[in-house]
N, C-alpha and C positions, 0 to 999 in steps of 0.2 A: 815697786822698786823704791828703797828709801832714799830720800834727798838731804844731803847735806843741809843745813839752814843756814843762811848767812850772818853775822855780826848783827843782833839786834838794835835798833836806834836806844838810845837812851833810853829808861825806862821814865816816867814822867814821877813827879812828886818835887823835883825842885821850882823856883819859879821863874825860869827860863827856860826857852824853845828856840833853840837854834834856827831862823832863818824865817822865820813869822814876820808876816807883815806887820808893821805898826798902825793897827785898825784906829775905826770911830768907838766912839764910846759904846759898847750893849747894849739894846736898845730892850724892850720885853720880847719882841720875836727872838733874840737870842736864847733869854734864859728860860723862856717857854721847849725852846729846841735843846735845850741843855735835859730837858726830861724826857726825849725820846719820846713824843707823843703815838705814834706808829704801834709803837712799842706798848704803850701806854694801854693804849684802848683793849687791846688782847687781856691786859691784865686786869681794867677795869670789868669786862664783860664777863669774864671766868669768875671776877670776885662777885660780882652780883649773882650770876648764878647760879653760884654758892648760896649765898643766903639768902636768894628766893622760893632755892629747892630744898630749904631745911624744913623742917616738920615744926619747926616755932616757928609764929608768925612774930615780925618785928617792925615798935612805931616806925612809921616811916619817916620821924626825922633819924631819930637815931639809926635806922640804915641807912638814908641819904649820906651822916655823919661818918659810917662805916666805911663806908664807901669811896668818900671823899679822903678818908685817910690813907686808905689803900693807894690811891690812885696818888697824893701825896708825896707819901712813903718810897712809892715805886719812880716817882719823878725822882725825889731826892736820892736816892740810891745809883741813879741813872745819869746824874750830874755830879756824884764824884767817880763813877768810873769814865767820865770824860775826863773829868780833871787827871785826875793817873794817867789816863791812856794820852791824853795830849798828844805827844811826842808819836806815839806809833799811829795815831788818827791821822797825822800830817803824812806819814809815809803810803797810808793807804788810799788808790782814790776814790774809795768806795765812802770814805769819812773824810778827806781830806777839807771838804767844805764846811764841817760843823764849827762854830764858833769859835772854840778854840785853836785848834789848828789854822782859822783862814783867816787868825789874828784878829778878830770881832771884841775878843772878851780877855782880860787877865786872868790870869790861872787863882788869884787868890778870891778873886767873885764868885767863881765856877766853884769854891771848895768850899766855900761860907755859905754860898745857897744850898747844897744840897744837904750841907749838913744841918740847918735850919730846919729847910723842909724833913729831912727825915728824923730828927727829935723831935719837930713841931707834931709829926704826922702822930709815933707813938706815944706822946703824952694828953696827945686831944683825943686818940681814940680807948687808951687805959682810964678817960678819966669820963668819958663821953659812954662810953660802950663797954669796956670790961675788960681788966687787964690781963686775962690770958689771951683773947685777942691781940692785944697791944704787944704781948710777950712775944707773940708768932711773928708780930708783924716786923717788930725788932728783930730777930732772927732772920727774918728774908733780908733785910736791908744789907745787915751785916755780912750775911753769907755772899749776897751779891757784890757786893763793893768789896768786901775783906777777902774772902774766902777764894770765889770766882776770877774778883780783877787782878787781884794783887798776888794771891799767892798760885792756884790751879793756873787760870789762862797763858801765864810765860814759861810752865812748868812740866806739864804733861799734854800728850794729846787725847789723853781723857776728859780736857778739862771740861768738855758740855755735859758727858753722860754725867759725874758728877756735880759740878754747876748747874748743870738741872735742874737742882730742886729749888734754885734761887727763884723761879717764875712759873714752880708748882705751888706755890705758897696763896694765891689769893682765893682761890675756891676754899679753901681752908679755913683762911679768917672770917670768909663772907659767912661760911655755915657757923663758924665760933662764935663770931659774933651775934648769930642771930640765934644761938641754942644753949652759949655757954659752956660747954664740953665738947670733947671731941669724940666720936665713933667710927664705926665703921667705912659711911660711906663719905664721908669730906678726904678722910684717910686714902680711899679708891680714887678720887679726886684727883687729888694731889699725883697718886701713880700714874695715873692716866697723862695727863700734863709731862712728868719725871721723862716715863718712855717715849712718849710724843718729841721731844726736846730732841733727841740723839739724829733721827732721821731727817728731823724741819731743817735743822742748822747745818748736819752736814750735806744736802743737798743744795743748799747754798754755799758751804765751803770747796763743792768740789767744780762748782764755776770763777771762785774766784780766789781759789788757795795762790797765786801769784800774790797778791795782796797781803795775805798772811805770809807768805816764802819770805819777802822783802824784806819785810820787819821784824822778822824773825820769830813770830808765834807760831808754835809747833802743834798746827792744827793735824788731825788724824792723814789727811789726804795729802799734807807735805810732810810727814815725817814715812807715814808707812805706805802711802800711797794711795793708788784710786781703788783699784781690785779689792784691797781690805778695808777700804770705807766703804763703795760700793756691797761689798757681806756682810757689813756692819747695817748698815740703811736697813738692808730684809729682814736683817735676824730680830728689830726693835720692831721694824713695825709687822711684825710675825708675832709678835708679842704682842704688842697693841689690839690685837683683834680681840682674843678673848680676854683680855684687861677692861679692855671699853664697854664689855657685856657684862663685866662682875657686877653691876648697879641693877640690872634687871634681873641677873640669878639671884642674890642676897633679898631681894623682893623690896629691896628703897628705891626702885623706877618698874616703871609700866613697860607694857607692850609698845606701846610708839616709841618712847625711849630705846629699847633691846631692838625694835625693827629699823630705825635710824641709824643706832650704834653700827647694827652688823651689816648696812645697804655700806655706810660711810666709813665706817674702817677696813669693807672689803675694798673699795675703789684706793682706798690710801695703800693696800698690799700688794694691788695690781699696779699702778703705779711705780711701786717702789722696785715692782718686778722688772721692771723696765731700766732699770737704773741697775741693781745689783747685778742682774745677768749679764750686763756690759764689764768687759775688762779692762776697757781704757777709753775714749772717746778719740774718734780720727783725727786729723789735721785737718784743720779749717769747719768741725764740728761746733754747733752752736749750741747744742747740750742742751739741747729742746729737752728731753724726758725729764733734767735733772729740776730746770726752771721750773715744766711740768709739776714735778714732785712738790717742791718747793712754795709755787703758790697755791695749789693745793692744801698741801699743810696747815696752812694758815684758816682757808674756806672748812678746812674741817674744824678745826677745835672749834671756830663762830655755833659750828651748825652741830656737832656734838653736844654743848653745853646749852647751845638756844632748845634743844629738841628735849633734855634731862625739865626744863622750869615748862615749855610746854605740858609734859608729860604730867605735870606734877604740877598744875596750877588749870590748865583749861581741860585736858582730858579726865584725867583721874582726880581730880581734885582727893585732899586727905588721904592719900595711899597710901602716903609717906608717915601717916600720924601715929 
């Protein structure tokens, strides 16, 4: 059933916030939290992955270097869609605590770090590692903060399936960087991540779309509902299964790879089964399956992509060459 959406709060981008405490000065735990480290590490771990399970080997400072600007990159991207989102962070209490909103930090800090870091990121790594790297990695930043924050998130409630690929992008750069061109499987990569995105988020949107209702972001589960978010969740990760196996069919990952992939994207399908064949959640439901799902989601893509540099570094060594 679709819900009306309420009067969104102010969109953020000026430099005031209505009703903000007047905090202490930022201290570094601020603007360390200002780059979503939670966040962070998913993207670091995928981006390594990437360029450990590429078929060139690379010095390892220059992937330390790589790496470091990913992880950068992704901070900085992640500290201006705080800065934007301010104003609706304070309406949610699921963000209401981050720097910004609980009055810790000025909005003009929060827009000058991340834009730092995220020029810092792709001119140290175009100039360090190689600037088609550098070109992708610029791309993600932009797509997330530009693309994602400002224009998709207040706009449709499509905005994750496409905003997706804002946090499909570091197994990409990891392989780019460590091969210089792009192929096939950094390309499955990135898919893999793409589809992954629609299922991980709205199973957390559908425990806390009140949160989104408020502020008026017209996430899938409050504009159309639960029923078609819930056949939304199966139909991607019904996808996801044989997506996650194209690395071991195209013959760029192993048998422990393909027997990982399809142990762990069956349990993510069952799961999800559990979620989409529900049509609403009862009164006073605590929406175990959906949490289920949810952190799930996360233990998969660790153990997906840990299981892709196993495969390709201690079992099979050079399968990939």
């Amino acid at each position: 059933m679709k819900q009306a959406l309420p009067r969104p709060l102010p969109l953020a981008g000026g430099e005031k916030i209505s009703g903000f405490a007047a905090g202490m000065p930022a201290d570094w735990r601020d603007f360390f939290a200002l780059t979503k480290p939670r966040v962070m590490s998913l993207v670091i771990f995928t981006g390594l992955c990437g360029l450990l399970a590429a078929p060139v080997p690379i010095h390892p400072v220059l992937g330390f270097t790589a790496i470091l600007c990913i992880a950068i990159g992704a901070g900085g991207a992640a500290a201006l869609n705080q800065w934007w989102e301010a104003d609706l962070d304070a309406g949610m209490k699921r963000t209401a605590g981050r720097p910004l909103p609980a009055g810790r930090m000025d909005r003009t800090s929060a827009r000058d770090f991340g834009g730092i870091l995220s020029a810092g990121s792709v001119f140290l790594m175009g100039f360090a590692v190689g600037w088609l790297a550098a070109a992708i990695l610029a791309v993600s930043i932009v797509y997330y903060a530009v693309v994602y924050t400002i224009w998709l998130k207040p706009r449709t409630p499509q905005n994750i399936v496409i905003g997706g690929g804002a946090g499909a992008f570091p197994p990409l750069i990891g392989w780019v960087a460590a091969t210089g061109d792009i192929t096939a499987m950094p390309v499955i990569l990135f898919a893999i991540i793409f589809f992954w995105t629609p299922p991980h988020f709205w199973s957390l949107a559908l425990f806390v779309q009140s949160d989104y209702a408020k502020v008026g972001i017209p996430m899938l589960p409050v504009v159309a509902g639960e029923t078609v978010t819930r056949r939304q969740i199966l139909t991607y990760a019904a996808l996801l299964l044989p997506l996650s196996l194209l690395p071991w069919w195209i013959g760029g990952a192993g048998a422990v790879y393909g027997t990982a992939a399809a142990l762990l994207s069956g349990v993510f399908l069952a799961l999800s089964l559990r979620v989409g064949l529900r049509t609403r959640h009862p009164d006073g439901d605590t929406m175990k399956p959906e949490k289920q799902l949810f952190a799930y989601s996360v233990i998969y893509l660790f153990a997906l992509f840990a299981a892709l540099v196993v495969d390709h570094w201690l079992l099979v060594p050079g399968s990939a060459s």
